[in-house]
N, C-alpha and C positions, 0 to 999 in steps of 0.2 A: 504493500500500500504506500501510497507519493502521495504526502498533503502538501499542497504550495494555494499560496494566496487564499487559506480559509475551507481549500475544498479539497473533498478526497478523491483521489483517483488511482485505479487497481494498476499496479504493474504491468506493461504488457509482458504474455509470458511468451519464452523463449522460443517454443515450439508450438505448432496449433495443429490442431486435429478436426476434423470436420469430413461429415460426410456430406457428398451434394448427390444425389440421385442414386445409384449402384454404387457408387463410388468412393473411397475411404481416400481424402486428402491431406497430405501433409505440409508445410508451408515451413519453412523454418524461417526463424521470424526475429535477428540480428543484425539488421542492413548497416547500423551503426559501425557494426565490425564485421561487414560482409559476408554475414551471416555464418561465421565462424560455428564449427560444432564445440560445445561444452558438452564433458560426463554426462550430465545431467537429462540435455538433449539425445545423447545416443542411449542413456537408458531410457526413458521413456519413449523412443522411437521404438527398440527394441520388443518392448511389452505391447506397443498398440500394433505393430505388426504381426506377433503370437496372434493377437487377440482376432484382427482383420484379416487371417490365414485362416481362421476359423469361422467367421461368421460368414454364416451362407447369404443375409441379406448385401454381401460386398464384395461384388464380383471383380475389382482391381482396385488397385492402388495411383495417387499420381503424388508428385513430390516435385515443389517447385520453391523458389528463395523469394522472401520479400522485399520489394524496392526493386531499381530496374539494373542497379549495377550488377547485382553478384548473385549467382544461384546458391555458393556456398564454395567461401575462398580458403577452404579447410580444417583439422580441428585448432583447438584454442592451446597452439602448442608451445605459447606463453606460459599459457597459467602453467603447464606441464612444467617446463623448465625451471623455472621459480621453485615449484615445489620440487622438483630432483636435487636442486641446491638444499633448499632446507634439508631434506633429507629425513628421518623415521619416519612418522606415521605417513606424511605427506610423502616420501619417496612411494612406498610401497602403494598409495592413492594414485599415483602416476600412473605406474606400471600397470595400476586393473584398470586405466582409462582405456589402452590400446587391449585389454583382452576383452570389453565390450564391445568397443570399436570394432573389433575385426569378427567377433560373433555376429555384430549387426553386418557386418558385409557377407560373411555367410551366411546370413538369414536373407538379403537379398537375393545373393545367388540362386537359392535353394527355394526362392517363393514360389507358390504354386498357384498364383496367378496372375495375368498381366501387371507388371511394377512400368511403370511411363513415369519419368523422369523430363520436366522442362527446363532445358536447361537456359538461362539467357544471366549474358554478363560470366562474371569470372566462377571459374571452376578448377579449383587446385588442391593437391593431397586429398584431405577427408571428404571434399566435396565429390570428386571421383569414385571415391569407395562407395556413397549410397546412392552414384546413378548410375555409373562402367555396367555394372552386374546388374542391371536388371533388365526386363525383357525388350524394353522401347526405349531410345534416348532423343528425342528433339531440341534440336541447337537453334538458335537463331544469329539472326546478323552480327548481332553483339557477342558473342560466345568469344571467350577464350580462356584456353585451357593450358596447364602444366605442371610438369611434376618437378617442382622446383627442392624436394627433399634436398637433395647434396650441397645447397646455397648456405643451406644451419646445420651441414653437419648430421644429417637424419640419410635415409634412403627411401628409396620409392613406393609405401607401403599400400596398407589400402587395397590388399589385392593387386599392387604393380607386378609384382612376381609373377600371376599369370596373365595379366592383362598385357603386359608389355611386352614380351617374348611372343607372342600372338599377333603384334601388329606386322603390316607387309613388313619381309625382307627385317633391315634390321633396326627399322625407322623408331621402333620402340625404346632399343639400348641408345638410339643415339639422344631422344629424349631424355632419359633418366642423364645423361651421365653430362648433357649440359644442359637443362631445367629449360630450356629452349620452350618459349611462348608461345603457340598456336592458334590459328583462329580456323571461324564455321568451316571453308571450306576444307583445313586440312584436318580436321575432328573425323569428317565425313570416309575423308578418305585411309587414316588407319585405322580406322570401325569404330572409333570412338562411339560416335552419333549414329543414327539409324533413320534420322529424320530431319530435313531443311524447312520450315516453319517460319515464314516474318514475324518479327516481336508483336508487329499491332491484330495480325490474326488469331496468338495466341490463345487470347480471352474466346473467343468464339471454338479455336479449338480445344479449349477446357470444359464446355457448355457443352458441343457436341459428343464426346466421352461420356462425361457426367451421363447424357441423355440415352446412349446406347454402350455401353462397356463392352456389350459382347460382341460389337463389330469394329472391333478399337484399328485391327489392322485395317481393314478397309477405310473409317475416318481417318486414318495418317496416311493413307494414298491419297486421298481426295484433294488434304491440305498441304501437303508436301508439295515445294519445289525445286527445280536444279538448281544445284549450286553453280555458280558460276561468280569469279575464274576457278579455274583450276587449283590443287594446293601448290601452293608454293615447295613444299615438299619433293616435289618433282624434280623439276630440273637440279639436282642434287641427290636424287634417290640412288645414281649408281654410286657415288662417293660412298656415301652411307653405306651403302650394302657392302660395298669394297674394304674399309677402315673399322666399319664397325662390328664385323663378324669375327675381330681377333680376339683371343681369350686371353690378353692380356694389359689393362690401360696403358703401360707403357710402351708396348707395341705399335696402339694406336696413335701414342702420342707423334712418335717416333714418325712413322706413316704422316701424319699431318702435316708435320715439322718438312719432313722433304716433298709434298705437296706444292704448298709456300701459293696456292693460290688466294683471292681473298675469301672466298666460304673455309677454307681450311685455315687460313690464319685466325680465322675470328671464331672457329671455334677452336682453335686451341686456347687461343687467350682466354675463353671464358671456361672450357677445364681449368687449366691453370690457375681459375680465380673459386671454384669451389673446395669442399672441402677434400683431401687428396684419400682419406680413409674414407670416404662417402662413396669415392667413384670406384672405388676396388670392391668394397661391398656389395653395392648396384648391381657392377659386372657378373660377380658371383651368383645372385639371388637370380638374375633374368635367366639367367645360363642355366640353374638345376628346378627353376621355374618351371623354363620350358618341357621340363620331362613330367612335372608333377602334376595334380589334381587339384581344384581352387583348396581344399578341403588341407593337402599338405601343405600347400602356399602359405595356408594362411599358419599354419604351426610355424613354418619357417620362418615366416616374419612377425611373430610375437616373441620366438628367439632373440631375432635382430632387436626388436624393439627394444627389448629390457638391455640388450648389450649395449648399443648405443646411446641411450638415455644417461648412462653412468661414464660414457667416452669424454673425453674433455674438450671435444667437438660441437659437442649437442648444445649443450651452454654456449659455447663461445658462439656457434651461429647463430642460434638467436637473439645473444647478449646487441650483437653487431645487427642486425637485422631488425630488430621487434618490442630491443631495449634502449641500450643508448643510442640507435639507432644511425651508429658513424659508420656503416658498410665496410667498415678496417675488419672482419673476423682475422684470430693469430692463430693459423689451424698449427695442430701438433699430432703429428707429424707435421711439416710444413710442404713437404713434397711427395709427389706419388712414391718414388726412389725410397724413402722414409718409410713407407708402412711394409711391416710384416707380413710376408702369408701366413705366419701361425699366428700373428693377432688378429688376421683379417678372417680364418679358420675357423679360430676360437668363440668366433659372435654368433658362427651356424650350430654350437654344440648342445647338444638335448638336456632342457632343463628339469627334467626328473620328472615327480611329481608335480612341479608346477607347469609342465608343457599346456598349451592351451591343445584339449584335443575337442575337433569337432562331429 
C-alpha cells in the first residue's frame, strides 16, 4: 500500500494474471526496470502455470511485458549479486532463485498446451527463458534480442544450452560468446520467433486468440507478415560457421586475428572486452548442449549457475554494469590464455544431492 497526498493507493503488483476468454494471461508488469524477473515473479508464475496446465476451462497461455519498451530484459540479477556478496542466508537465496528459474523454463518447455509468447521491445537472459521454449513466439518491429550473459561475467543460461546449439550453423555460439544484439528480422531467422506481427496489430491479435485459442495457428497465419530485409546475419553466416565451429576460444580468437577484416576485427574486440572465463564456459555448455535433452541442459546449467555466482567474475560484471555502472569490469583471469580447463571443468561437476533434477 502507497499513501501520498492523503490517499491510498494498492501497489501495482509485479506480475498479473488474468484470464480473457479460453485464455490464461500473463503480463509481467516492471517497465520501470524493463520488466526485469524477481524470485518472487518466477515463483508465482511457476504455481499459476501448475494450476492453468490443469484447468480445462484454459485452453493456452499468452505472456506479454508491460509498457512498449521491453517484453522482459531479464532476471533481477542485481539483487542476485548483492546478495552473493552478503553471503549466508542471502547466498544460498541466490542460488534457489536460478533453481526456480530454470524449473519455470522447464515447465514451459514441457506445457501441454499452446504457451504464445508476445514479444515487442527488449528480450535478454531470463526474458528468453519464459518465451524460446514455448510453442509460438511473435516478435514485432521493435524486438531485440540477446544473450548478453559473458558482458557480467555469467553464461548463457535460461535454456541457452539447448537453444543455442540449435540455431543454423553456428550463429548460436557466435551469439553467446559476443552478446551481439539482434533485431525482428534476425530473431526470425535463427528460430528464435515463429511469428512477424506489427506492434499496433498486436492488440487485435491478442482479442483474436482470446476469442478462438483453438485455432491459434491459423490466427498467427492470418496476422503474420514477411519480414523484410533480410537478417543481417547473412552476409556473415559463412565466417561464422567457419571461426565459430572451433572447440577452442583461443583458436577462434587466433582465426579472427588473421582474418583482420572489419566484421572480424570488431568482433574480436568485443571478445576481448567480455569476461574471458565466460566465453570458455559458453563454449563448453553449447558444445555438450548440443548432444543433451532441454531436461539435462537444464541440470547442467544450475551446475554452472551456483559455480559462477561465487567466481569473482559474476560480481565484478555487474558491479561494472548495473552498479557503479563505469563499464571498466577487472575480469580475473584477465585473458582467455589465463583460464584453466580444470577450472573451466570444474563449474560442469555434479553437485550431489543438490543437482537440480527434473
Amino acid at each position: 500500500m502507497i499513501r501520498a497526498n492523503g490517499v491510498n493507493y494498492m501497489a501495482e503488483p509485479e506480475i498479473i494474471f488474468d484470464v480473457e476468454g479460453r485464455v490464461g494471461v500473463i503480463t509481467l508488469n516492471r517497465p520501470q526496470v524493463l520488466n526485469a524477473l524477481t524470485f518472487d515473479m518466477v515463483r508465482q508464475m511457476d504455481r499459476q502455470l501448475v494450476a492453468w496446465a490443469k484447468d480445462p476451462a484454459i485452453e493456452a497461455v499468452m505472456i506479454t511485458g508491460a509498457g512498449d519498451r521491453s517484453f522482459c530484459s531479464g532476471g533481477d540479477i542485481k539483487s542476485v549479486a548483492l546478495a552473493v556478496k552478503e553471503g549466508g542466508n542471502a547466498r544460498a537465496e541466490a542460488g534457489d532463485f536460478f533453481r526456480a528459474e530454470y524449473t519455470l523454463n522447464h515447465r514451459i518447455f514441457t506445457f501441454p498446451k499452446p504457451y504464445i509468447s508476445l514479444i515487442n521491445g527488449i528480450v535478454m537472459g531470463g526474458g528468453k527463458g519464459v518465451s524460446a521454449h514455448g510453442s509460438h513466439r511473435v516478435v514485432t518491429e521493435n524486438t531485440v534480442f540477446a544473450m548478453p550473459e559473458a558482458t557480467i561475467g555469467f553464461f548463457p543460461d535460461v535454456g541457452g544450452g539447448y537453444f543455442l546449439p540449435r540455431c543454423p550453423g553456428q550463429t548460436g555460439t557466435y551469439l553467446a560468446l559476443t552478446s551481439k544484439r539482434i533485431k525482428t528480422f534476425d530473431t526470425l531467422y535463427i528460430g528464435f520467433a515463429t511469428h512477424f506481427v506489427p506492434w499496433a496489430r498486436i492488440p487485435e491479435l491478442r482479442a483474436a486468440i482470446a476469442a478462438a485459442p483453438q485455432n491459434v495457428d491459423m490466427i498467427l497465419k492470418k496476422f503474420s507478415e514477411q519480414a523484410k530485409p533480410e537478417s543481417e546475419l547473412i552476409p556473415c553466416r559463412e565466417k561464422i560457421d567457419r571461426y565459430f565451429r572451433l572447440n577452442r576460444v583461443e583458436e577462434i580468437l587466433v582465426d579472427l586475428e588473421r582474418d583482420a577484416s572489419p566484421w572480424a576485427l570488431e568482433t574480436l574486440k568485443v571478445m576481448k572486452s567480455v569476461s574471458p572465463s565466460s566465453l570458455k564456459i559458453a563454449l563448453k555448455q553449447i558444445r555438450r548442449g548440443a548432444k543433451m535433452d532441454f531436461a539435462e541442459v537444464m541440470t547442467m546449467e544450475y551446475r554452472l549457475s551456483q559455480a559462477c555466482i561465487d567466481r569473482p567474475d559474476f560480481y565484478e560484471g555487474v558491479r561494472a554494469a548495473l552498479i557503479d555502472k563505469d563499464r571498466q569490469p577487472r575480469w580475473k583471469p584477465a585473458t582467455v590464455s589465463g583460464v584453466k580447463d580444470a577450472e573451466v571443468d570444474a563449474c560442469f561437476q555434479s553437485l550431489g544431492a543438490r543437482d537440480l533434477v527434473l
